[in-house]
Each structure stands twice: as structure tokens, then as C-alpha cells.
Backbone as CSV, one residue per row, in Angstrom:
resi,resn,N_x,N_y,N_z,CA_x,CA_y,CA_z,C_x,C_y,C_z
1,UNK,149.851,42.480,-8.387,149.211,41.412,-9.162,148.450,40.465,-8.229
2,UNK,149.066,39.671,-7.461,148.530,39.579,-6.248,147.523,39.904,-5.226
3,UNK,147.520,41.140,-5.401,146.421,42.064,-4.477,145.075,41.820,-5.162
4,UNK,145.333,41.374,-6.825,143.990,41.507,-7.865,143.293,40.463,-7.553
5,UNK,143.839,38.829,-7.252,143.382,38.178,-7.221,142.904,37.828,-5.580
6,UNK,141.963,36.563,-5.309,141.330,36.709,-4.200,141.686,35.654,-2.742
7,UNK,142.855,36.019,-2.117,143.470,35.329,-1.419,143.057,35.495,-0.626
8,UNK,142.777,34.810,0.730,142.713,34.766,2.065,143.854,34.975,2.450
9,UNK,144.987,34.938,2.343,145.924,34.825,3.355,147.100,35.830,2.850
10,UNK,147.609,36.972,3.966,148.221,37.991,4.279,149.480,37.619,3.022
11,UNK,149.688,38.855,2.122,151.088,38.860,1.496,151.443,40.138,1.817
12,UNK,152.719,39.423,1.602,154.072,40.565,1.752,155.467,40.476,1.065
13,UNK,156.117,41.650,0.986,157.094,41.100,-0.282,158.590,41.050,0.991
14,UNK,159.336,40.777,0.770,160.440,39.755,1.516,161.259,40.453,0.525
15,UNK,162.628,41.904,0.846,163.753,41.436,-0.530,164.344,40.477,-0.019
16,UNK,165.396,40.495,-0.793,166.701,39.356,-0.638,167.694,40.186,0.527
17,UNK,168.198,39.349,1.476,168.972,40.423,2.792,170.403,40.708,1.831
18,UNK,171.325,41.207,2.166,172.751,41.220,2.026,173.691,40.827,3.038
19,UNK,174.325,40.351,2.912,175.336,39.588,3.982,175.973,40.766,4.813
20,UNK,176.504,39.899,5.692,177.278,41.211,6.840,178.881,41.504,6.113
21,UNK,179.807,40.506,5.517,180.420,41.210,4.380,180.467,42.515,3.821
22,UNK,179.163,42.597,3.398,179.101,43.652,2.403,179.291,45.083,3.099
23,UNK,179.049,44.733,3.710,179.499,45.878,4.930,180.504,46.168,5.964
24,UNK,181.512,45.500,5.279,183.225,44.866,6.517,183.774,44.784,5.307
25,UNK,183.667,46.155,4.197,185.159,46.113,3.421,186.445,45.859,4.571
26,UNK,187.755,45.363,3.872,189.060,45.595,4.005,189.156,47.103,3.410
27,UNK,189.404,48.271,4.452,189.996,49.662,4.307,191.211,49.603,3.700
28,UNK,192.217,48.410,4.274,193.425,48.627,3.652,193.218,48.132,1.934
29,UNK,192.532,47.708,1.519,192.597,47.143,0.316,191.937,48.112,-0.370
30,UNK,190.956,48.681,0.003,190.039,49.898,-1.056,190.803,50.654,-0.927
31,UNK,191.762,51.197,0.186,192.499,52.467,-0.016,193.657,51.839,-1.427
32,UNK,193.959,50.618,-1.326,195.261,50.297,-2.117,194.308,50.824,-3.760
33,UNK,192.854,50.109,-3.558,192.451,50.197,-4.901,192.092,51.694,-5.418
34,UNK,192.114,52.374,-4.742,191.580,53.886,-4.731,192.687,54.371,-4.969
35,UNK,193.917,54.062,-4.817,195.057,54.379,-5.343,195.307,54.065,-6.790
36,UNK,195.300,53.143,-6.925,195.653,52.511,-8.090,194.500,52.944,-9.494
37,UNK,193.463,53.436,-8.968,192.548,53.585,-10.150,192.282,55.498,-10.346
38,UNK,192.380,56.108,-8.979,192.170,57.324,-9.335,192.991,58.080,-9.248
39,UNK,194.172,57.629,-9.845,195.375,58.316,-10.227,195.888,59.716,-9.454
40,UNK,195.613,60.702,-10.781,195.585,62.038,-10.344,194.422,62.741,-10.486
41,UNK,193.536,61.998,-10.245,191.922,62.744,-10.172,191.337,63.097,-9.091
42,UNK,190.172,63.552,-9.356,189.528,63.924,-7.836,188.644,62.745,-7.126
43,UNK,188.082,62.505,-8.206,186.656,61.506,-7.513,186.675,60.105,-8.450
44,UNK,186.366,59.127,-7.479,186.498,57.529,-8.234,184.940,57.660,-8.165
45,UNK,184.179,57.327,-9.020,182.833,56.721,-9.063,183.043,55.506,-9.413
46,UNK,181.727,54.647,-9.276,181.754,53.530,-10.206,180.518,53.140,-10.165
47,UNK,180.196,51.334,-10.881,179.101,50.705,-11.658,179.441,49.432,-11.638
48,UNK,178.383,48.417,-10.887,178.441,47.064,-11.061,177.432,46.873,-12.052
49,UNK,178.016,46.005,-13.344,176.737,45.723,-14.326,177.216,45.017,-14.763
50,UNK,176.299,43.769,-15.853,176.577,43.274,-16.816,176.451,44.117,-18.014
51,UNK,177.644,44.044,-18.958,177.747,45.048,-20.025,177.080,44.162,-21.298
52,UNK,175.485,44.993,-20.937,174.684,44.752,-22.235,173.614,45.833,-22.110
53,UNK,173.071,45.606,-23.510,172.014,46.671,-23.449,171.152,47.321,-22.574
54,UNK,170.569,46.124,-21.735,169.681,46.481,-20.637,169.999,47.375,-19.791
55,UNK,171.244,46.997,-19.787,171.368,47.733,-18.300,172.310,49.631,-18.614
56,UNK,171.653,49.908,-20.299,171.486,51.318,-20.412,172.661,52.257,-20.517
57,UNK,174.102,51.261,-20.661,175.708,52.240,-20.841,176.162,52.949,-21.497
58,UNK,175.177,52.694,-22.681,175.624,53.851,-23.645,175.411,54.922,-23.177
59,UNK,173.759,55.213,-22.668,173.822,56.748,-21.788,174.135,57.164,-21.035
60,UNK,174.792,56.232,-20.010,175.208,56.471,-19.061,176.849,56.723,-19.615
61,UNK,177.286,56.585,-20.481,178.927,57.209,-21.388,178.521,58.486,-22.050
62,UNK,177.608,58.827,-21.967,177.304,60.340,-22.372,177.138,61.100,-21.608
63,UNK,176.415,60.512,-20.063,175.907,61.155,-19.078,178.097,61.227,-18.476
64,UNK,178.618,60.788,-18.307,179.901,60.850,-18.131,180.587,62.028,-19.031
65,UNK,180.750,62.049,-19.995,180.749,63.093,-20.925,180.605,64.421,-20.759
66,UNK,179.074,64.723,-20.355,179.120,65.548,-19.762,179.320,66.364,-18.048
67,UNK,179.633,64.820,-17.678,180.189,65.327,-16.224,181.145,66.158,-16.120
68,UNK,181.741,65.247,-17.390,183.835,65.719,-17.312,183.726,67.125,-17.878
69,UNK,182.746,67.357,-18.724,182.701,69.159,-19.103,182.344,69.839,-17.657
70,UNK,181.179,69.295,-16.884,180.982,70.147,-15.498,182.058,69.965,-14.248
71,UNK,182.796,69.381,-14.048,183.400,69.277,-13.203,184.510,69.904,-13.987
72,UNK,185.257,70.177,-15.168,186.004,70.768,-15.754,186.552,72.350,-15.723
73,UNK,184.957,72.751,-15.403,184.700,73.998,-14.946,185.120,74.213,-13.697
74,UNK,185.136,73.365,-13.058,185.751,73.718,-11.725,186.517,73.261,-10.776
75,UNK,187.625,72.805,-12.175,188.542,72.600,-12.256,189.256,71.096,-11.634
76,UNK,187.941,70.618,-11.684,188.017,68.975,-10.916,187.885,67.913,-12.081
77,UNK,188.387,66.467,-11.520,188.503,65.110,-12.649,187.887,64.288,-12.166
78,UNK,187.288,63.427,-12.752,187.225,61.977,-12.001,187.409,60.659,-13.135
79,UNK,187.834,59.676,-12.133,187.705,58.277,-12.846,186.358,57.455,-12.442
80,UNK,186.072,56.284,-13.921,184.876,56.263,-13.179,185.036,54.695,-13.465
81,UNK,184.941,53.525,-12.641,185.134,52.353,-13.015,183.888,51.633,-13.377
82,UNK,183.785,50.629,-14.609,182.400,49.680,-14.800,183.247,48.229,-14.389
83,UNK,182.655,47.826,-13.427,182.822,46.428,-12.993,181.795,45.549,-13.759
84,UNK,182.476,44.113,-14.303,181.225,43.618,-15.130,181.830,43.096,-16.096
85,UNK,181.432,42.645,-16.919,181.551,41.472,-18.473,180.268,41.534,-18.966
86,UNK,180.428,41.300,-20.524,178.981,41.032,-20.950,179.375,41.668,-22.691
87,UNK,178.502,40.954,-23.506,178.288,40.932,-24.889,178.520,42.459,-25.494
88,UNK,178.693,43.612,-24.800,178.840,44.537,-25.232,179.949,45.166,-24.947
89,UNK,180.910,44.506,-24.186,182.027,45.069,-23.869,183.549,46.036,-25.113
90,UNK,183.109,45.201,-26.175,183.527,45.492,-27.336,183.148,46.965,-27.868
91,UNK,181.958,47.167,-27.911,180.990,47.985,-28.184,181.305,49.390,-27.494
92,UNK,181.318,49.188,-26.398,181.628,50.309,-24.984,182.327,50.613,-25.120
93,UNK,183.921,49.670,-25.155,185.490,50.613,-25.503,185.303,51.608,-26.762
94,UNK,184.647,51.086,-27.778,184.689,51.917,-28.757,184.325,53.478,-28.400
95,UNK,183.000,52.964,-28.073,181.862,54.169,-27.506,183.094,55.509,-26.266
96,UNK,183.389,54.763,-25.775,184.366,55.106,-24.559,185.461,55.863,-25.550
97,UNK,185.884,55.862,-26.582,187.054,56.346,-27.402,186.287,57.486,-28.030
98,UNK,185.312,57.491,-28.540,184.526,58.066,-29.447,184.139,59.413,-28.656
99,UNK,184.463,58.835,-27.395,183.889,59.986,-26.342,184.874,61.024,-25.589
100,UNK,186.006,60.407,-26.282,187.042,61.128,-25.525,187.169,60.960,-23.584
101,UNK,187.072,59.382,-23.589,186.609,58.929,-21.944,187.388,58.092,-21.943
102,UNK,188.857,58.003,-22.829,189.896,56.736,-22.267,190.658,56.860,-20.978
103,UNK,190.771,58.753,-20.754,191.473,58.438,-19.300,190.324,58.336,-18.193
104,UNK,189.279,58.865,-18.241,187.993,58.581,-17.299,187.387,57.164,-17.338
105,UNK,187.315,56.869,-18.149,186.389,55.642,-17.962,187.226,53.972,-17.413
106,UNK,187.298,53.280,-17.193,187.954,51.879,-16.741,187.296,50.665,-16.941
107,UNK,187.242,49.977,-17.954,186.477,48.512,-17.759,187.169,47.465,-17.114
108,UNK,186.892,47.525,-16.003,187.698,46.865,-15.035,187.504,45.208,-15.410
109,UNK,186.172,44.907,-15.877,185.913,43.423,-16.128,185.157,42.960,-14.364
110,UNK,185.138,41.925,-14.705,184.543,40.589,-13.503,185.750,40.606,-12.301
111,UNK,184.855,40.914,-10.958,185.502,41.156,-9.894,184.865,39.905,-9.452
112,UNK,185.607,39.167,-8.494,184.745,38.271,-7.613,183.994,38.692,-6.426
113,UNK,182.558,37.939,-6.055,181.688,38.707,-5.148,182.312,39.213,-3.898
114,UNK,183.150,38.765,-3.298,183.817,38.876,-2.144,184.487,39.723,-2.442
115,UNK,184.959,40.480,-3.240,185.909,41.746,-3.472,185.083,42.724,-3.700
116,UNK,183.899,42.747,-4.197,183.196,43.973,-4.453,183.198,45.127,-3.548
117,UNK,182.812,44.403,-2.163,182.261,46.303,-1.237,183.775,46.632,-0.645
118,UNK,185.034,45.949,-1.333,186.479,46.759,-1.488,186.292,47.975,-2.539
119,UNK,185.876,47.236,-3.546,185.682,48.284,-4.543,184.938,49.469,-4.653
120,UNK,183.744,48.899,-3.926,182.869,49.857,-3.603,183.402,50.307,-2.666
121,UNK,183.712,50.434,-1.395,184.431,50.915,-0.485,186.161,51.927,-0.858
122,UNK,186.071,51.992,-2.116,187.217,52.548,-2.730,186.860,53.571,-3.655
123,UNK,185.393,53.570,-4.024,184.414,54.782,-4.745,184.023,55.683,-3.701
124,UNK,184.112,56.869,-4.257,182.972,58.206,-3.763,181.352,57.986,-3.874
125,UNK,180.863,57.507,-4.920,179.623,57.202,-5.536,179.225,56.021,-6.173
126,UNK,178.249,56.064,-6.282,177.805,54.300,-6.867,176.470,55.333,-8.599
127,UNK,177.056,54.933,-9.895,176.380,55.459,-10.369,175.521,54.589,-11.415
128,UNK,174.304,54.769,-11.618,173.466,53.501,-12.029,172.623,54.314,-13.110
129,UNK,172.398,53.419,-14.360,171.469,54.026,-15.429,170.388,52.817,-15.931
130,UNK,170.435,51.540,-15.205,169.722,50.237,-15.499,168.199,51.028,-15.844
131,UNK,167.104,50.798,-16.653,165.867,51.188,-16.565,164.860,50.626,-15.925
132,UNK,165.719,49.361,-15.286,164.422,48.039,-14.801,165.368,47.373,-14.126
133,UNK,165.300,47.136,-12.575,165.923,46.215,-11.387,164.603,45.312,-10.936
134,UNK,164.954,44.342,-10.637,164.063,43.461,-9.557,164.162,44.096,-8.282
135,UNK,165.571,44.274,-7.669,165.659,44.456,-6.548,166.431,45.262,-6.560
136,UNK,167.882,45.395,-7.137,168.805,46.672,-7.066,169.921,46.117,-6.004
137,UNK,170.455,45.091,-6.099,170.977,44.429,-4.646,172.397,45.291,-4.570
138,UNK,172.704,45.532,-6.354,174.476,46.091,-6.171,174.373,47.514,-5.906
139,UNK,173.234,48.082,-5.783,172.423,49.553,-5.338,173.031,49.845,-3.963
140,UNK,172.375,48.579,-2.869,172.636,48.230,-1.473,173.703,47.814,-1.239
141,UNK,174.501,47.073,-1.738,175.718,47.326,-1.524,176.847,48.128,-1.875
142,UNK,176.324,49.305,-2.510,176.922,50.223,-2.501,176.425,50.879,-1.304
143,UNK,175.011,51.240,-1.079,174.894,52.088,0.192,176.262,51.426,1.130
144,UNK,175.990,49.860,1.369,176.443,49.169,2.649,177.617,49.726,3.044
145,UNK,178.640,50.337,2.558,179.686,51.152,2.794,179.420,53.032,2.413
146,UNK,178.364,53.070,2.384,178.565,54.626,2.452,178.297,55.455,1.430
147,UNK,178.141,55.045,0.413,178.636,55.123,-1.277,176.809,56.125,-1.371
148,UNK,176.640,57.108,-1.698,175.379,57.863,-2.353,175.474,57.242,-3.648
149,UNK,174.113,57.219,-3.873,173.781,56.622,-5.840,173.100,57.453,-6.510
150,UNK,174.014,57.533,-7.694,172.878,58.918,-8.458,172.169,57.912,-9.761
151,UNK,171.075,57.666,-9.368,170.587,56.553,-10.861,169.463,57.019,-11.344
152,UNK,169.039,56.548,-12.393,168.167,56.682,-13.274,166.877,55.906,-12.740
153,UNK,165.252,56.733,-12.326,164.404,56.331,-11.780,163.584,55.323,-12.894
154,UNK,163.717,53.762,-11.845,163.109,52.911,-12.535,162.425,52.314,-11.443
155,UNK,162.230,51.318,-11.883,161.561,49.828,-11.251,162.688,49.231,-10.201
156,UNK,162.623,49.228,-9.508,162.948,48.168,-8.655,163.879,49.434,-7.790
157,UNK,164.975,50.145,-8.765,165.927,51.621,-8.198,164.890,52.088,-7.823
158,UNK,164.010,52.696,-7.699,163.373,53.660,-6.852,162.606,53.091,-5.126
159,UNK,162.954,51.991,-5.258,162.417,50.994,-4.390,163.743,51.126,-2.842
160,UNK,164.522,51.535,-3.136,165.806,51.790,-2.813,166.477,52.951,-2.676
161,UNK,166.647,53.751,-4.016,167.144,54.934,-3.904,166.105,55.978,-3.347
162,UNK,166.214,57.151,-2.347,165.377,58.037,-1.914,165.521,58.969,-2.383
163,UNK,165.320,59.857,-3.536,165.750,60.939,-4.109,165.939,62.136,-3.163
164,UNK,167.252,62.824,-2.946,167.862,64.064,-1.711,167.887,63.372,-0.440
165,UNK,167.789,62.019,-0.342,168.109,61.296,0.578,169.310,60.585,1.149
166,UNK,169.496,59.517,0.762,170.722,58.069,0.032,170.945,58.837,-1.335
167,UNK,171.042,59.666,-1.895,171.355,59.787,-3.153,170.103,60.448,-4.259
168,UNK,170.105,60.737,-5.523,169.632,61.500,-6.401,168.577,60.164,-7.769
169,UNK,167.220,60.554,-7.909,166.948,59.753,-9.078,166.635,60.864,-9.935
170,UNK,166.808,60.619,-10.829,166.615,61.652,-11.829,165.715,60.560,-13.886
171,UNK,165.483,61.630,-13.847,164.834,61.135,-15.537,165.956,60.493,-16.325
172,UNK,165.648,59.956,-17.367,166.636,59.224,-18.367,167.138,60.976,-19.484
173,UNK,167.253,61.232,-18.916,168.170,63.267,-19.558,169.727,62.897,-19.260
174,UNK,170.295,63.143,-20.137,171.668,62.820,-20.002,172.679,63.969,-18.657
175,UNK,171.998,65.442,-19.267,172.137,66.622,-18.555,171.558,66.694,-17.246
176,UNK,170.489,65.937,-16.434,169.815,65.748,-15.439,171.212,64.957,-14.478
177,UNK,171.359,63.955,-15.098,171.883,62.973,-14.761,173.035,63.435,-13.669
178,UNK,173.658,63.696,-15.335,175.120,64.534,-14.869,175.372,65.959,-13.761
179,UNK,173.923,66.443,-14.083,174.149,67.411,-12.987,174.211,66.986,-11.555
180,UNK,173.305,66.145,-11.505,173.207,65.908,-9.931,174.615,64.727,-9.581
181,UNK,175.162,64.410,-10.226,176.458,63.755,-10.185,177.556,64.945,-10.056
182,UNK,177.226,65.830,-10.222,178.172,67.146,-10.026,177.671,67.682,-8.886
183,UNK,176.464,67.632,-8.372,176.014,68.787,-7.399,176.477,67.847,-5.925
184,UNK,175.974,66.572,-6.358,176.880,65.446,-5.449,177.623,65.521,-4.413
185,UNK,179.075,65.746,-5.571,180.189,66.215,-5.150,180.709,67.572,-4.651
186,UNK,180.013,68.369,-4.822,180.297,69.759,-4.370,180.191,70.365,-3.510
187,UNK,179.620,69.640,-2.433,178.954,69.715,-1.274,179.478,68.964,-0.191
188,UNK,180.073,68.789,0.534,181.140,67.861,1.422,179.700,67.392,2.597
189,UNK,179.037,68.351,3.477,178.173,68.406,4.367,176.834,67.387,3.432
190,UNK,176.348,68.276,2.520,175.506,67.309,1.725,175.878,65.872,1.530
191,UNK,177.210,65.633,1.032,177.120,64.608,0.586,177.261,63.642,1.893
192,UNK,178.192,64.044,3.205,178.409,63.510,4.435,176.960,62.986,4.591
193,UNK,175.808,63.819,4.753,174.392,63.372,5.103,174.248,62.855,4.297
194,UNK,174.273,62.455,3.247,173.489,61.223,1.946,174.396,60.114,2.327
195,UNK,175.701,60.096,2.675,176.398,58.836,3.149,176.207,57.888,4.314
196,UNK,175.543,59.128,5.273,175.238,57.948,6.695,173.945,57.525,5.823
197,UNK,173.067,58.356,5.408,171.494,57.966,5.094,171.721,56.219,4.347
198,UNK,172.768,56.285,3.338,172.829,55.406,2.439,172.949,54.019,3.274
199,UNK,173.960,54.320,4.195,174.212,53.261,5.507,173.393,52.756,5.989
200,UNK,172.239,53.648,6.368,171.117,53.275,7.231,169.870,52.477,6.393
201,UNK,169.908,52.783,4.938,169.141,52.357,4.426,169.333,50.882,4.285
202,UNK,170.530,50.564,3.975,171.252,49.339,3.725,171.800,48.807,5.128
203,UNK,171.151,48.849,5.983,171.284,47.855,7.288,169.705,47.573,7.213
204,UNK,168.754,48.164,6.676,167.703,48.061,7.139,167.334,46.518,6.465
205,UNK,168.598,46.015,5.255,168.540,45.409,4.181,168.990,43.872,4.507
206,UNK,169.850,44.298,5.688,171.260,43.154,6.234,170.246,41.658,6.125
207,UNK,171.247,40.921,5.847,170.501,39.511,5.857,170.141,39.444,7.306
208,UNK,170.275,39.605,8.603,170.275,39.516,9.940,168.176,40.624,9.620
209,UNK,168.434,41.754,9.448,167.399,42.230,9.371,166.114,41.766,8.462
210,UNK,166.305,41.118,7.754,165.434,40.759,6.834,164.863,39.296,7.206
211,UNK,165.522,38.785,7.659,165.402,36.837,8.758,164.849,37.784,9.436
């Protein structure tokens, strides 16, 4: 927009850094929470959002849906936590029942900021269906510990996510979604390389780097 109009003087866009925090989980505490949430399953995913429309959960409870049929096949589980509050929370449990996703799914509710990259640091994956980010900051702090993101290519997520890079963008296809959330995991070497990548992307982010 910017570029249209007729400035003399040099722009550039500046994100927002992320603190060095976000990247100095407590191990002992994500392992406690990685206990406590992924029971007897294979893989913890999760989702920082506010639970409302925007940010796209209903499909992303279908795109779950059909994970649990593909990973079923081969003979694997996962839990998947939504961190968050918001006007639709009501809405979701239902949706979440309807789906046969009461032992998979977790509405964990409102974490405080300082606990998050525990949490995240206690996931396999960071999984995102928002259609529109400014910036994607809970994107990067999922990289900041390691975490690959399989999200839905939008505005601001694609700015961030590198598709076969840091992680997978894929179309708003429920079956797209879910596959590459399966192919993910199936791959130990693959996914090892999308985990440093994710790291590297998200230092590039650090409040230290961005000052």
C-alpha cells in the first residue's frame, strides 16, 4: 500500500521480535505436561487461539477427525490440545462430541504467557487453521522450541511457515490438511529436519535479532 503512494523515504516492515523466554522452556515442566495430557497416545499436537470464528476450529475439528482415521491405520493416537478462551468455546465441545474427539481433543482454556513455550515445548507439532494472521507470533513460538506447523496457507502464516521446510501449508481441504499432519509424523529424519529448520527460523525472529 505504501509502495503505491509517493514517498521519499526508504520503508521496511519491522515484525514484532519474541523474547528469549520463548525459547528457555522449563524441560522439566513440559515433560510433566506431556505426561499429563498424552496419556496413552502417541503424539501431543496442539493450538494457541482465541476460540471464535476467525480463527477457523470448526475445520480444523474435522481436519482432526480425519487424522484419527489416518493414523488409526497405523495403528497410532494422538491428543491434541486448544489453548485459548473465546465466545465459541461452548460451541466446540459440542462440535468435539459430535465428532467422536472427546478422548483426542482437550480445551485446555487460558494459559498464562509465561507458560506457553512449556506447553509448546510439551507438543510434537504446532497445528494452525486461522485464514488471516498479521504476524503469526504463536506460529514462532512454536517454531522457538522446535515444534513443525502444519497450517492452513494464509496471510500473515505464509509469511512464516515455509512449506517442506519449518513445516507444511496446505489449502483450506480438510483431507490435505490431515494428510500432511500424518505424513509429519511418520518420518522421524523428516520431521528431525523440519524441527531444527523451525528453530532457525524463529531465532531469526528473537527480540535481540529484530533490535
Amino acid at each position: 500500500y505504501l509502495d503505491q503512494k509517493e514517498f521519499g523515504t526508504p520503508v521496511e516492515v519491522m515484525p514484532t521480535g519474541i523474547p528469549k523466554e520463548s525459547f528457555c522452556p522449563d524441560r522439566e515442566h513440559a515433560a510433566a505436561l506431556r505426561h499429563r495430557y498424552l496419556g496413552d497416545a502417541d503424539y501431543l499436537f496442539c493450538t494457541v487461539s482465541r476460540l471464535a470464528k476467525e480463527k477457523n476450529l470448526e475445520f480444523q475439528l474435522h481436519g482432526l477427525a480425519c487424522v484419527k482415521e489416518l493414523l488409526a491405520e497405523k495403528g497410532k493416537r494422538f491428543r491434541h490440545l486448544m489453548i485459548g478462551d473465546g465466545p465459541d468455546r461452548e460451541a466446540l465441545q459440542k462440535k468435539i462430541a459430535k465428532l467422536g474427539l472427546t478422548e483426542e481433543v482437550i480445551l485446555a482454556g487460558r494459559v498464562e504467557n509465561r507458560e506457553i513455550c512449556n506447553y509448546q515445548a510439551a507438543a510434537d507439532a504446532f497445528l494452525f487453521t486461522s485464514r488471516s494472521e498479521t504476524q503469526g507470533i504463536v506460529l514462532l513460538e512454536a517454531m522457538a522450541v522446535g515444534n513443525p506447523v502444519v497450517a492452513v496457507d494464509a496471510t500473515g502464516v505464509c509469511d512464516v511457515v515455509e512449506d517442506g521446510v519449518n513445516g507444511y501449508l496446505t489449502g483450506e481441504d480438510v483431507r490435505e490438511w490431515a494428510g500432511r499432519i500424518a505424513q509429519l509424523m511418520e518420518d522421524d529424519v523428516r520431521y528431525g529436519r523440519m524441527s531444527r529448520a523451525a528453530e532457525h527460523t524463529a531465532m531469526a525472529y528473537s527480540e535481540d535479532e529484530v533490535a
